[in-house]
N, C-alpha and C positions, 0 to 999 in steps of 0.2 A: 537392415531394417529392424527397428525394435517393436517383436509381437507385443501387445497391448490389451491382449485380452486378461490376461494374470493380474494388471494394475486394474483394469474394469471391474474385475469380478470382487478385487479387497475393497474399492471403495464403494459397492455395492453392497457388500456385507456392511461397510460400515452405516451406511445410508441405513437399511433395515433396523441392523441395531439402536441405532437412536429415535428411531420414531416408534420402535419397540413400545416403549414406556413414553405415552404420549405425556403424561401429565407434566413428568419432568421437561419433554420435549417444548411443551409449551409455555412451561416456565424458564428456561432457556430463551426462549424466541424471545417472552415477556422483556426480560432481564437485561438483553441485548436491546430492542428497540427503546427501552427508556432509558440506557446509555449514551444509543444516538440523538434523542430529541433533548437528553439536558445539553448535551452540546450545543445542538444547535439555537438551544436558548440560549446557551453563553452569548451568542450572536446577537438576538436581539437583546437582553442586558447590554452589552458595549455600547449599543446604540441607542439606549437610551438616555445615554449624557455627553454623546459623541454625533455629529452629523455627517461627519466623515473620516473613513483611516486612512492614512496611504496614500490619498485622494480615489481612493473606492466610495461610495456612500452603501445604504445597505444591502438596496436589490441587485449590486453588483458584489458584494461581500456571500451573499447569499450563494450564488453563483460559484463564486470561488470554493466555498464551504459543500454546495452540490457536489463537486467535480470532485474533488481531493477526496471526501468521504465515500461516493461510489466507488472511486477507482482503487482507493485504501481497503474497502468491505472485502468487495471479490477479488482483488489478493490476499486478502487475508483468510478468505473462504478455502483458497487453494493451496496457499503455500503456508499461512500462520504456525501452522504446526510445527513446523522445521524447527521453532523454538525449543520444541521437544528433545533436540540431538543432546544436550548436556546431562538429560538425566539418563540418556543411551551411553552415553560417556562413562559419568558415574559407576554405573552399573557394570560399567562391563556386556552390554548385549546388544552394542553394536556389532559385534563382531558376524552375528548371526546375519546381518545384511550382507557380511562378504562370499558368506555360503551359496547364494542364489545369484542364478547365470543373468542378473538385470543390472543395469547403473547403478551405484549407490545413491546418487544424486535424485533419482527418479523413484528409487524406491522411496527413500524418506516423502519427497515428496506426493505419492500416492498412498503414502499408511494412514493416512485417516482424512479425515474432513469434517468441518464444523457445520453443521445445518443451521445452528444459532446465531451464526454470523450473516444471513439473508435477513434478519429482521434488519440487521443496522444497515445492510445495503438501500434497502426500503427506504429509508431516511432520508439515504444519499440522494434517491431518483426523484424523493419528495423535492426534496428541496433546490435539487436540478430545474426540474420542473418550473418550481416556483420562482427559483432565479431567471430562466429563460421567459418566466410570464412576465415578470417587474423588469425588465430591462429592455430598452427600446431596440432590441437585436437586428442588426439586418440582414434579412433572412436572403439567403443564395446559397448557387450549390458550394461555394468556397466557403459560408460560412457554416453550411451540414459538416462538410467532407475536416475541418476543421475542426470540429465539435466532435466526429468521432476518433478521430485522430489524437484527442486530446485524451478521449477516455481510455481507447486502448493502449496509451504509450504510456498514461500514468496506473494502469493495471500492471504491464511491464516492468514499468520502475518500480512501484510498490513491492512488486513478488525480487525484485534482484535486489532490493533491502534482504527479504526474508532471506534469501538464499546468502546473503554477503554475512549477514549475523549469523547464521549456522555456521560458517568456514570459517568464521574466525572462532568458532568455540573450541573446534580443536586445539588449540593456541591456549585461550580460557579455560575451560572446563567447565569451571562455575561464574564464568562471567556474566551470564544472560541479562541480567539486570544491565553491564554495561552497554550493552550492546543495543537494549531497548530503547537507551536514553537517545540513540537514535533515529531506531527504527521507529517506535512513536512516537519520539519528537520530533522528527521527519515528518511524519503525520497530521500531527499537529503544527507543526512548522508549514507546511503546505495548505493548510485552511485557513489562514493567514496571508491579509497583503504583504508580499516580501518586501515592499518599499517601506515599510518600517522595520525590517530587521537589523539589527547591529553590524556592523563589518565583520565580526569572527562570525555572526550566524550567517551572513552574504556568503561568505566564504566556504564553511561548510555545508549550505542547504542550498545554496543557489549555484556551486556549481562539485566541489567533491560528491557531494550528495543531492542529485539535480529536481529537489523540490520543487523550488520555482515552475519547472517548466511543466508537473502534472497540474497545476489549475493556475496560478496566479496570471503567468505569462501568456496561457492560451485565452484566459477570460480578455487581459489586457489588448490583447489583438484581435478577440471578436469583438469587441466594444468600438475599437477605436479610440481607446484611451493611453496619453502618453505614460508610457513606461519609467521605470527609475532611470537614475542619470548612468549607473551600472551595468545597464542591459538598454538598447536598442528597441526600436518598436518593430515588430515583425517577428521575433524572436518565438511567439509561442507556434509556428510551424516548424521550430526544432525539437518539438516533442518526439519525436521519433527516435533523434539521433541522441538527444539527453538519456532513453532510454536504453540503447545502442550502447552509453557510456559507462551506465548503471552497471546492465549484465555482464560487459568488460569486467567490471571490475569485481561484480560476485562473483563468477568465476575464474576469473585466479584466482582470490582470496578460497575458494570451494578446493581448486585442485592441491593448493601449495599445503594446503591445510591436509586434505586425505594423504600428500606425501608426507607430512609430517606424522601423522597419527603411527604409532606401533603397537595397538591393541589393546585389549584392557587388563592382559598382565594377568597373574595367579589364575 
């Protein structure tokens, strides 16, 4: 049983520390929420010379765009940082994480946290919100149990990006950039009808990297709208297991990587 009170106590320091200095703290918050809402203007620009993508129209794009950006925010609240491991690398001071009787995996993962990244969550639940007001939803307990199914598995998948980009930096060192063009293209990839995606993007975000399944495909099955010719309808109750597939695969990519690493040398 791993004690948990050592990882409470750093990200409660860190928590203090940043609301320290409210001013920047708020300019933070600022910075991030009008992040989230130019995106989500992106959304309504497309539609206004478009009536419909994908065959989504907008209160169903909106939807899609809710879900992917909530479940994107707080993983990225929790785990974003892991992006951090290359300049651990660099440096040479990882090594100090091997000193301490905890996971390395869990350490990285509780050395810090972003309080900036709740403004753009906000965004997410706005527009959640607003997607489930504009859409003729039919509300039952399969389509609750559904809906939160869909946010906790694309929270899941979101954080085993973050986790699958740090294990291969060992591999990289200074890759991070490539590794983004997934991780937030991922992100971006998943605020998006996947029935418009290209066959090499099907291929990578719809099922290597199981985008689809944190918003597109669970929106498509609470609506009741058919699906791509590539995927089945019913398919967004494999949110679960798509994120099941995710973690699979961050962690090998996490362990094979900590076997490979031999320290930071001099």
């Amino acid at each position: 049983m791993v004690d948990l009170t050592p990882y409470r106590a750093v990200l409660a320091s860190r928590v203090r520390a940043q609301r320290t200095y409210r001013a920047n703290f708020l300019l933070d918050l600022s910075s991030s929420l009008l992040v989230g809402l130019v995106e989500l203007a992106e959304v309504w620009v497309v539609f206004r010379s478009v009536d419909s993508l994908g065959g989504l129209d907008l209160a169903a794009v909106v939807l899609v765009f809710g879900l992917a950006d909530l479940s994107f925010s707080l993983a990225d609240l929790a785990f974003g940082h892991c992006d951090t491991l290359p300049t651990y690398l660099r440096a040479g001071t990882l090594d100090v994480f091997y000193l301490r009787p905890q996971p390395l995996l869990l350490q990285l993962i509780t050395s810090d946290i972003s309080l900036r990244r709740l403004a753009r969550a906000a965004v997410g639940v706005a527009a959640l919100v607003a997607g489930l007001a504009m859409n003729d939803v039919p509300w039952s307990a399969g389509a609750v149990a559904l809906l939160v199914l869909a946010v906790v598995s694309g929270i899941a998948t979101f954080a085993a990006m973050f986790v699958w980009a740090a294990g291969a930096q060992f591999y990289l060192v200074d890759g991070a950039e490539a590794t983004n063009a997934f991780v937030y293209g991922g992100r971006y990839a998943a605020s998006q009808p996947a029935s418009v995606w290209s066959r090499p993007l099907v291929v990578v975000f719809g099922f290597f990297f199981p985008m689809a399944f944190t918003a597109y495909l669970p929106v498509v099955t609470l609506l009741g709208l058919p699906g791509p010719d590539w995927m089945p309808d019913g398919l967004g109750w494999c949110a679960p297991l798509a994120a099941i597939w995710a973690w699979a695969l961050a962690l090998t990519t996490w362990r094979t990587g900590v076997r490979h690493y031999q320290g930071g040398g001099g």
